[in-house]
C-alpha positions as a Markdown table, in Angstrom:
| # | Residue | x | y | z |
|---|---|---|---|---|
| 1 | Unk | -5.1 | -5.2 | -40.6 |
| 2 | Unk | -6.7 | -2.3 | -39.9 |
| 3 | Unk | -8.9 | -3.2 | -37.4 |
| 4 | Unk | -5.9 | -4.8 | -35.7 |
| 5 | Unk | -4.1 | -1.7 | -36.0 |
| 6 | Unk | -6.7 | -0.1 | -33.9 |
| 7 | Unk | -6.7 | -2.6 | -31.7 |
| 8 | Unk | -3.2 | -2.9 | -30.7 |
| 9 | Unk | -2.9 | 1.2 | -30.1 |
| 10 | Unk | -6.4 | 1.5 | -27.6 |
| 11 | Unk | -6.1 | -1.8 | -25.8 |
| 12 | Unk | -4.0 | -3.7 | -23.2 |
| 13 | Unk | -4.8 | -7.5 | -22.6 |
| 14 | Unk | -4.0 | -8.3 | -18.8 |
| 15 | Unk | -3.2 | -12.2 | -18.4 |
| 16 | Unk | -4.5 | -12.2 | -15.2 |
| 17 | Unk | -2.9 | -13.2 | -11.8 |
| 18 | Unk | -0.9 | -16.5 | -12.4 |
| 19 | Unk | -2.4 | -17.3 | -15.9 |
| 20 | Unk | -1.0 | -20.5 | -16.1 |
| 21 | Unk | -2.8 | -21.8 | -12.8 |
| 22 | Unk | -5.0 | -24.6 | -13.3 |
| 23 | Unk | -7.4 | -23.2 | -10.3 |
| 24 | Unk | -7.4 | -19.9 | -11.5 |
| 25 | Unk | -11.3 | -19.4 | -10.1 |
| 26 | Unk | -10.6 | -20.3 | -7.1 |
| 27 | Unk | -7.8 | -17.7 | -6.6 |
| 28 | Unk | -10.0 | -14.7 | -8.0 |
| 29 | Unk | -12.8 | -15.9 | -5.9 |
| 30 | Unk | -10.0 | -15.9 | -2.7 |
| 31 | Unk | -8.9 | -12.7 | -3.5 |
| 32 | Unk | -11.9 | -11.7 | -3.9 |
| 33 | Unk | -12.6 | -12.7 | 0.1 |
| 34 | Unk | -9.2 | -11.0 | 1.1 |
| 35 | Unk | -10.7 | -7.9 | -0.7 |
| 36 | Unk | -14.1 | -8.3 | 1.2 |
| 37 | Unk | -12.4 | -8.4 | 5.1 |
| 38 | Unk | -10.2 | -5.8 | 3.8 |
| 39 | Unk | -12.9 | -3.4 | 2.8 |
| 40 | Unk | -14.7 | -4.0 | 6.2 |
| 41 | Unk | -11.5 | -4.0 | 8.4 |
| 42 | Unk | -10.3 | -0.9 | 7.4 |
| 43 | Unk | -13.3 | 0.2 | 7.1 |
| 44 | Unk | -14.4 | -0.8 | 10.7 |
| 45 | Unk | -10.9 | 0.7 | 12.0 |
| 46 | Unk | -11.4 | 4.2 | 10.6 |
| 47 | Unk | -15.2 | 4.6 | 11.6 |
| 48 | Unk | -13.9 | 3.1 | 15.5 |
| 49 | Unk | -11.3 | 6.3 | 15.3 |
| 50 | Unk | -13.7 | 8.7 | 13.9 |
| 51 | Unk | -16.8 | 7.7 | 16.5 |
| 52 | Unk | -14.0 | 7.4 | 19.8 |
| 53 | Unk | -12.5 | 10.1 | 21.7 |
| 54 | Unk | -10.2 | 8.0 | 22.9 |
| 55 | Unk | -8.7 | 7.3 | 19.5 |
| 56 | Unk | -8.6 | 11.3 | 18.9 |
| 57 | Unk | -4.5 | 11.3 | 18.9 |
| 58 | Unk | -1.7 | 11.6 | 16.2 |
| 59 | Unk | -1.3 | 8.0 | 16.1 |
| 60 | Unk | -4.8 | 7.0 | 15.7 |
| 61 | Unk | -5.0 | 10.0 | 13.0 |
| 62 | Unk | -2.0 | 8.7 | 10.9 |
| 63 | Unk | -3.4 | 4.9 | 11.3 |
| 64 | Unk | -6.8 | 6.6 | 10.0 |
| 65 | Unk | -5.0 | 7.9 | 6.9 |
| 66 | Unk | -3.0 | 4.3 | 6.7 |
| 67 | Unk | -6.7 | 2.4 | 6.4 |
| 68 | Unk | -7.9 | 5.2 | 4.3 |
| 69 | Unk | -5.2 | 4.7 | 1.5 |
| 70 | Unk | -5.5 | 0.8 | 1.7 |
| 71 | Unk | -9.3 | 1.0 | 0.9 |
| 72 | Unk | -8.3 | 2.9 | -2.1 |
| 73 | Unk | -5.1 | 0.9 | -3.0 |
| 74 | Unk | -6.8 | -2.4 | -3.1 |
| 75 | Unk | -9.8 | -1.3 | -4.6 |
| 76 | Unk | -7.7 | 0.1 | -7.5 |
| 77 | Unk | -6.9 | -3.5 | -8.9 |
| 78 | Unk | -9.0 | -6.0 | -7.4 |
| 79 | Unk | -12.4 | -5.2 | -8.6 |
| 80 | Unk | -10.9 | -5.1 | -11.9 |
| 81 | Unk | -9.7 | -8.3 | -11.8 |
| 82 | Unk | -12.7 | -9.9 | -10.9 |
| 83 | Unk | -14.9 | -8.3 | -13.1 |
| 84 | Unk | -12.7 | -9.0 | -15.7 |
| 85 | Unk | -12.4 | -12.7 | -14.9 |
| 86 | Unk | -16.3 | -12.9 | -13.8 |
| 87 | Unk | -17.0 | -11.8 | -17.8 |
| 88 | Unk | -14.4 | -14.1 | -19.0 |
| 89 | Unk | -12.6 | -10.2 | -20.5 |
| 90 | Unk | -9.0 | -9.4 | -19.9 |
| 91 | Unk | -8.8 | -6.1 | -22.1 |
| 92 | Unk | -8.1 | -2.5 | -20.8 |
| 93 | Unk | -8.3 | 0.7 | -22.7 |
| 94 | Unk | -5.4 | 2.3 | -22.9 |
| 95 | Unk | -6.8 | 5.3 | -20.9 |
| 96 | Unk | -8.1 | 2.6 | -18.4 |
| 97 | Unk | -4.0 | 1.2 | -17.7 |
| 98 | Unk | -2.9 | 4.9 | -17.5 |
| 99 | Unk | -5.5 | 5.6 | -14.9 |
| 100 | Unk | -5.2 | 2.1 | -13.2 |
| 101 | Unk | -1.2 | 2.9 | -13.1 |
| 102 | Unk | -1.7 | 6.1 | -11.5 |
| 103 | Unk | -3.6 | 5.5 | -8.5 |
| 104 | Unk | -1.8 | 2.3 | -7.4 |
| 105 | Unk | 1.6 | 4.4 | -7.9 |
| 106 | Unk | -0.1 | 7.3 | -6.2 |
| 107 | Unk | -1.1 | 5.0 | -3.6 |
| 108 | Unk | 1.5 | 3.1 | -3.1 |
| 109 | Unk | 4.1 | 6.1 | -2.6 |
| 110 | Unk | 1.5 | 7.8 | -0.1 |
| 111 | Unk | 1.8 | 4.8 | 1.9 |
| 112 | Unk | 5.6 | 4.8 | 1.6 |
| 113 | Unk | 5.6 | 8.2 | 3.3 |
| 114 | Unk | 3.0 | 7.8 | 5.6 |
| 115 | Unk | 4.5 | 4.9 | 7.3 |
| 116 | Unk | 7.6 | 6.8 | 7.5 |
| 117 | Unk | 5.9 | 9.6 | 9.3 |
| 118 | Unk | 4.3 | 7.3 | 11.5 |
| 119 | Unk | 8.0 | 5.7 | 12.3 |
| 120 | Unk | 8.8 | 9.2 | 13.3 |
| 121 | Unk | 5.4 | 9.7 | 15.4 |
| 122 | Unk | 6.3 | 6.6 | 17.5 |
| 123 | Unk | 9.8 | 7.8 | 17.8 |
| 124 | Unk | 8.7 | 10.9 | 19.5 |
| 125 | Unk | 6.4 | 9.3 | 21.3 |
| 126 | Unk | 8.7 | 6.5 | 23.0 |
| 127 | Unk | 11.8 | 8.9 | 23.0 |
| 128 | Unk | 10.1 | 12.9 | 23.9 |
| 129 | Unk | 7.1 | 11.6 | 25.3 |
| 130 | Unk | 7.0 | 15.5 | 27.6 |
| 131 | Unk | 7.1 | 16.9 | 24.2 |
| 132 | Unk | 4.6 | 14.8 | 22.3 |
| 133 | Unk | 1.5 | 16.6 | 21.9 |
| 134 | Unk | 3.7 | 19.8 | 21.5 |
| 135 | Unk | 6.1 | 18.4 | 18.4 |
| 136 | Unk | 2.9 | 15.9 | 16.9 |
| 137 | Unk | -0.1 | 18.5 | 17.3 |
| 138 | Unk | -3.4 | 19.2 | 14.5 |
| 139 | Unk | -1.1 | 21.3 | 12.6 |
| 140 | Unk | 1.5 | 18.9 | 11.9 |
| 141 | Unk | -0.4 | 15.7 | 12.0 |
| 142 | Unk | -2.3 | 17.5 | 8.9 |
| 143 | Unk | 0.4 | 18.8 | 7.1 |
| 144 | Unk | 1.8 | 14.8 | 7.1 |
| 145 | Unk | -1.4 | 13.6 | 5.8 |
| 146 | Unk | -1.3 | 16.6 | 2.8 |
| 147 | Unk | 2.6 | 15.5 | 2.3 |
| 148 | Unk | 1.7 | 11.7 | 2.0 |
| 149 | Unk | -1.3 | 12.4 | -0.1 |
| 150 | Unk | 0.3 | 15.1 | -2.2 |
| 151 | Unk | 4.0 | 13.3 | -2.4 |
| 152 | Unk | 2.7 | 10.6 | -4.2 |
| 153 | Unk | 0.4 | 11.8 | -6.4 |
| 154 | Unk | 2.9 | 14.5 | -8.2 |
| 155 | Unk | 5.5 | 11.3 | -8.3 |
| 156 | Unk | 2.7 | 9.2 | -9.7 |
| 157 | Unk | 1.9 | 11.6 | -12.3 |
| 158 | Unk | 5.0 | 12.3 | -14.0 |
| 159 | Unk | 5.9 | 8.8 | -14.0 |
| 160 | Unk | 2.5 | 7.6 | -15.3 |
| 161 | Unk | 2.6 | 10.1 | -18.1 |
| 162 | Unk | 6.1 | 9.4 | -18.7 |
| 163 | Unk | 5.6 | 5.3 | -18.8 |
| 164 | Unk | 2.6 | 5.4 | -21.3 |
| 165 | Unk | 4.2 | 7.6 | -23.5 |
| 166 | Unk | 6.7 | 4.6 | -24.8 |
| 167 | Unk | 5.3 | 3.0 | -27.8 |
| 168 | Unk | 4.2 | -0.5 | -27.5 |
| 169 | Unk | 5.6 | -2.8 | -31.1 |
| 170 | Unk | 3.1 | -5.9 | -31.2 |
| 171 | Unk | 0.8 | -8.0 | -29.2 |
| 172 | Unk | -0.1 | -5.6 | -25.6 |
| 173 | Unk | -0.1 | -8.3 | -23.6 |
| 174 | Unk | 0.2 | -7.1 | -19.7 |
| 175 | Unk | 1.2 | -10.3 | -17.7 |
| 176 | Unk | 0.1 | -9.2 | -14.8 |
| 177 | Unk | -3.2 | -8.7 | -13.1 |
| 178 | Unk | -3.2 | -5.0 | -13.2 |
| 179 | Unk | -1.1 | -2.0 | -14.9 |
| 180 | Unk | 1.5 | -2.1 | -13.1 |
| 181 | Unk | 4.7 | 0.3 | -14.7 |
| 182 | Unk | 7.5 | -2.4 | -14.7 |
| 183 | Unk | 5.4 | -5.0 | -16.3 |
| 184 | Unk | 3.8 | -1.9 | -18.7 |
| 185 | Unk | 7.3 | -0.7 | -19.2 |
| 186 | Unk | 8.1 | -4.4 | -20.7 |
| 187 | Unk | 6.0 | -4.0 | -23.5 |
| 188 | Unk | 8.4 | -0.9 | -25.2 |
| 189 | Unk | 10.0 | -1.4 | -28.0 |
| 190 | Unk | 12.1 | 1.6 | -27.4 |
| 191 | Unk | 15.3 | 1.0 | -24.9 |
| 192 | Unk | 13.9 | 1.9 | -22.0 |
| 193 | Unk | 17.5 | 1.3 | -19.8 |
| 194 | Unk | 18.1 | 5.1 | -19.3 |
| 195 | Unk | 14.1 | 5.4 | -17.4 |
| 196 | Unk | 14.6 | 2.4 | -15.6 |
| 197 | Unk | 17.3 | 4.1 | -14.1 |
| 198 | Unk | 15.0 | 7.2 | -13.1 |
| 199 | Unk | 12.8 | 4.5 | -11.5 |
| 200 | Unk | 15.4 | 3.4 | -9.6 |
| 201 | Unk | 16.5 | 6.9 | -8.0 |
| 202 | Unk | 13.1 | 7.3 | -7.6 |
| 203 | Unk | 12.3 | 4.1 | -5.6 |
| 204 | Unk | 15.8 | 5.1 | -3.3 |
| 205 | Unk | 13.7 | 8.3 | -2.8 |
| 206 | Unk | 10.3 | 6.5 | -2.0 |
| 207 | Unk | 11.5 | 3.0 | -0.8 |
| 208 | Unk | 14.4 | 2.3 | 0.6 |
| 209 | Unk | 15.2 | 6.0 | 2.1 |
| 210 | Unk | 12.4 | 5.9 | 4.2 |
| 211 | Unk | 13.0 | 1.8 | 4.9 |
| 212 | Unk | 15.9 | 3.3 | 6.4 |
| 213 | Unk | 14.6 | 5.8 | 8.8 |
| 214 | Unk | 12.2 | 3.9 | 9.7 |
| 215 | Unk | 14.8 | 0.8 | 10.9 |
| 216 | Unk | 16.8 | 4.3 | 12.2 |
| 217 | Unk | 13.9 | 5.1 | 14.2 |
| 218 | Unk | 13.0 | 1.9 | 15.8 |
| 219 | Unk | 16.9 | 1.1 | 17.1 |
| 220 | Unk | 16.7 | 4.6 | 18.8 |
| 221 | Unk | 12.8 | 3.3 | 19.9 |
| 222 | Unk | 14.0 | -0.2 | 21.2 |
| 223 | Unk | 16.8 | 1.9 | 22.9 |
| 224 | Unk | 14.8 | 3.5 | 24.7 |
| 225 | Unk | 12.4 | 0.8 | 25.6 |
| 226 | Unk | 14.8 | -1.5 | 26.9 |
| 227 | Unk | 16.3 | 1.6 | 29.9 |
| 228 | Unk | 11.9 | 1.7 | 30.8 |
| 229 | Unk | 11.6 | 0.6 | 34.2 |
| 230 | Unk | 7.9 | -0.1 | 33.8 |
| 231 | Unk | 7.4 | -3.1 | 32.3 |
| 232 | Unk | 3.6 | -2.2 | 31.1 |
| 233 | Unk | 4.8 | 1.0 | 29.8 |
| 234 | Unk | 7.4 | -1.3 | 28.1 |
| 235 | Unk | 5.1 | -4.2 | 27.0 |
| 236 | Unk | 2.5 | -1.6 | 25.2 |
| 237 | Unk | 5.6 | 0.5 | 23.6 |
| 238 | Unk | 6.7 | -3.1 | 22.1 |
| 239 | Unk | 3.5 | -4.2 | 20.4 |
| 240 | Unk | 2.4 | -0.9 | 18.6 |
| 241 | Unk | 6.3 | -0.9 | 17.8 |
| 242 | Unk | 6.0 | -4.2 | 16.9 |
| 243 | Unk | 2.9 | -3.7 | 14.5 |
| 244 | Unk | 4.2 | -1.1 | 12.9 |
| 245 | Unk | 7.5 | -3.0 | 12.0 |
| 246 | Unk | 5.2 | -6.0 | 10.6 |
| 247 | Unk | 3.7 | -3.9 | 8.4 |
| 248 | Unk | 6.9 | -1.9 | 7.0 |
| 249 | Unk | 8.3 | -5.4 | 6.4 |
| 250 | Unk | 5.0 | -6.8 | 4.3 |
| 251 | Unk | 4.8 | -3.5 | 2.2 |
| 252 | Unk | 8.4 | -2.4 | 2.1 |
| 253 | Unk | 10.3 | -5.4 | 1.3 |
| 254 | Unk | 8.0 | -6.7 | -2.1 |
| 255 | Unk | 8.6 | -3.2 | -3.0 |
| 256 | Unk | 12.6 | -3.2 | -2.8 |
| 257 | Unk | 12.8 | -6.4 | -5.0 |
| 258 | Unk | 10.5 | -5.2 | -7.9 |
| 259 | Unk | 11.0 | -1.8 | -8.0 |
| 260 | Unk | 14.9 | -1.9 | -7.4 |
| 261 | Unk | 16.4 | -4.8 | -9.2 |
| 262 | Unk | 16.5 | -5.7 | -13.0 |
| 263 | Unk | 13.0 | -7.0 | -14.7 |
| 264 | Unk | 15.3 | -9.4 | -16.4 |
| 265 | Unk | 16.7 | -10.7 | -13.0 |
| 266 | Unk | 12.9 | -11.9 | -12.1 |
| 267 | Unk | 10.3 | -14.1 | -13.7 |
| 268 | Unk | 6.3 | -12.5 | -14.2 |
| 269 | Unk | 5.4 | -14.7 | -11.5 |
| 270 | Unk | 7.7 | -13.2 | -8.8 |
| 271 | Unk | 6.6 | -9.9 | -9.5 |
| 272 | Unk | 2.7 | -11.1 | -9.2 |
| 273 | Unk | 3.4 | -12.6 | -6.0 |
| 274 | Unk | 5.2 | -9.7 | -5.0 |
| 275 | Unk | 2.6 | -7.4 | -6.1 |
| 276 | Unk | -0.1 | -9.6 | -4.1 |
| 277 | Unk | 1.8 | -8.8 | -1.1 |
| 278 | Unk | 1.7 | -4.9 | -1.0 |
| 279 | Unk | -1.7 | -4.1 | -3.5 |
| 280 | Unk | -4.2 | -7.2 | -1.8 |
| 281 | Unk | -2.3 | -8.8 | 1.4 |
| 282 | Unk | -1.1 | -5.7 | 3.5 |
| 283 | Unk | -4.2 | -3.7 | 2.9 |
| 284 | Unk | -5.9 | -6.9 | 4.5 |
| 285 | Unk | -3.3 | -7.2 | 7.5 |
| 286 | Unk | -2.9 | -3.8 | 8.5 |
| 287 | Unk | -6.5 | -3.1 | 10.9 |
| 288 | Unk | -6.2 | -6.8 | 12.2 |
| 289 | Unk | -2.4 | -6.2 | 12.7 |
| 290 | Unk | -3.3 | -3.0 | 14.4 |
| 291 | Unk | -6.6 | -3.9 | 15.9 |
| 292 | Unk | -5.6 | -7.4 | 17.8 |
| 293 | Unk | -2.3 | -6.1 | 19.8 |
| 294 | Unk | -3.7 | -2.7 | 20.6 |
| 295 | Unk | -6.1 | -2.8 | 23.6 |
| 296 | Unk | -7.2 | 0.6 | 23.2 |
| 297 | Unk | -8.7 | -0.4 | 19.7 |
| 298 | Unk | -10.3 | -3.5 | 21.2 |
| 299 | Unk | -11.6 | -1.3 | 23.5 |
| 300 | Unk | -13.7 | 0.6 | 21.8 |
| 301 | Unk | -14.6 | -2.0 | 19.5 |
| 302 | Unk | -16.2 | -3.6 | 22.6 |
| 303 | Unk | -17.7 | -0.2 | 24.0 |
| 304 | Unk | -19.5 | 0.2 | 20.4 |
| 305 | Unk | -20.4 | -3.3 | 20.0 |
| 306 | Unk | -22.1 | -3.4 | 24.0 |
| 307 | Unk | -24.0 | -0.5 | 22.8 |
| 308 | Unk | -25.7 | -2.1 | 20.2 |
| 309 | Unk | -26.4 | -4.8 | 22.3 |
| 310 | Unk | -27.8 | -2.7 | 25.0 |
| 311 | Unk | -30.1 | -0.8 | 22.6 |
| 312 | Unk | -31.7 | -4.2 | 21.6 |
């Protein structure tokens, strides 16, 4: 008993995505190739910005920061749940959740932020294009990437440390593929109504505030697009607006439905699905969203890729 004791207070047990799948192999190992192209993608898209001078603007900056904090968001689950699957294992220390927890909240909420702030970058840019570089310069391109990073870090800390401190009353079984709070939070034996609540306020704060100043910004942007009389300055404003909506709509919306309505109005395997959408999907989408309707991205792809060639 006591052993089981011990047991039940220093480990989770995470089912694992979908644990009732028969092919549950093949979805690790095709998760596991979404997490590969992922890693490179972004990977590819930041090192293309860095190496280009031609990339060297406030967009390109912010999309930098965007591919930055996917690497880290997906890699905060994935390689987890493969090595946890690859050893036939599904435990987690308790430390392990609270720290797994953490950086996909932290994560998650810096992306939240960011994209707003790059809503707001393309409304400037569209809209007060004379005052562009002046209202978007070093300064304030910086200060958005330290507000992103630092905004949802301090909100992932207080409601990490917050979450684990409920106590957990029998089997720790996590159905889920990773730590996330609403599927942790189920595992209280304490009423846990009143928090809930915080997390909701919270999620207006993180979610659905900026969902709506981002769809504020792009009415005023499609505005403004439509009265263009040139129809390439048009066409370009549309697909790097367009891209941008995609991916607001990908992250955003799985976020609304588990983070702002009752647990009890959705089964575990809505919220996995959900989850697969913002932690693995999106961080996958976002360079090839952003890389094949940009030209100037292409571009330098090309340039880098003819050098190689040429130094053959």
């Amino acid at each position: 008993m006591a052993k089981r004791n011990n047991i039940s207070t220093t480990d989770f047990i995470l089912l694992g995505l979908f644990p009732e799948f028969q092919y549950a192999s093949l979805l690790v190992y095709l998760i596991l190739l979404v997490y590969l192209i992922a890693l490179t993608g972004n990977s590819i898209l930041i090192f293309l910005i860095w190496l280009d001078v031609h990339l060297h603007t406030p967009m390109y900056f912010l999309l930098s920061q965007l591919s930055l904090i996917d690497l880290f968001y997906i890699s905060s689950s994935v390689p987890k749940m493969v090595i946890n699957h690859s050893l036939g294992k599904h435990s987690i220390s308790f430390t392990g959740c609270g720290i797994q927890m953490f950086f996909c909240l932290s994560l998650g909420g810096a992306e939240c932020l960011l994209l707003t702030f790059m809503s707001y970058d393309r409304f400037v840019a569209v809209c007060n294009p004379l005052q562009y570089t002046v209202i978007m310069n070093s300064k304030v391109c910086l200060l958005i990437a330290v507000a992103s990073w630092t905004g949802g870090a301090l909100n992932s800390l207080i409601q990490t440390i917050y979450t684990m401190h409920f106590p957990v009353c029998g089997l720790k079984e996590i159905n889920h593929f990773f730590c996330e709070m609403p599927a942790v939070l189920k595992l209280s034996c304490q009423d846990t109504s009143d928090y809930e609540m915080v997390v909701f306020v919270v999620s207006i704060i993180f979610i659905l505030i900026p969902f709506n100043l981002i769809f504020a910004s792009y009415i005023q942007i499609f505005l403004t697009v439509l009265k263009m009389k040139s129809p390439e300055g048009r066409s370009k404003a549309l697909a790097t607006c367009s891209s941008h909506l995609t991916v607001v709509s990908l992250y955003l919306g799985p976020g609304i439905v588990v983070y702002m309505t009752p647990g009890s109005s959705h089964t575990p395997a809505l919220d996995q699905g959900l989850s697969v959408f913002y932690t693995i999907l999106t961080p996958m989408l976002n360079p090839i969203i952003y890389s094949l309707r940009n030209k100037e991205v292409v571009g330098a792809l090309r340039k880098v890729l003819r050098k190689k060639l040429v130094s053959k």
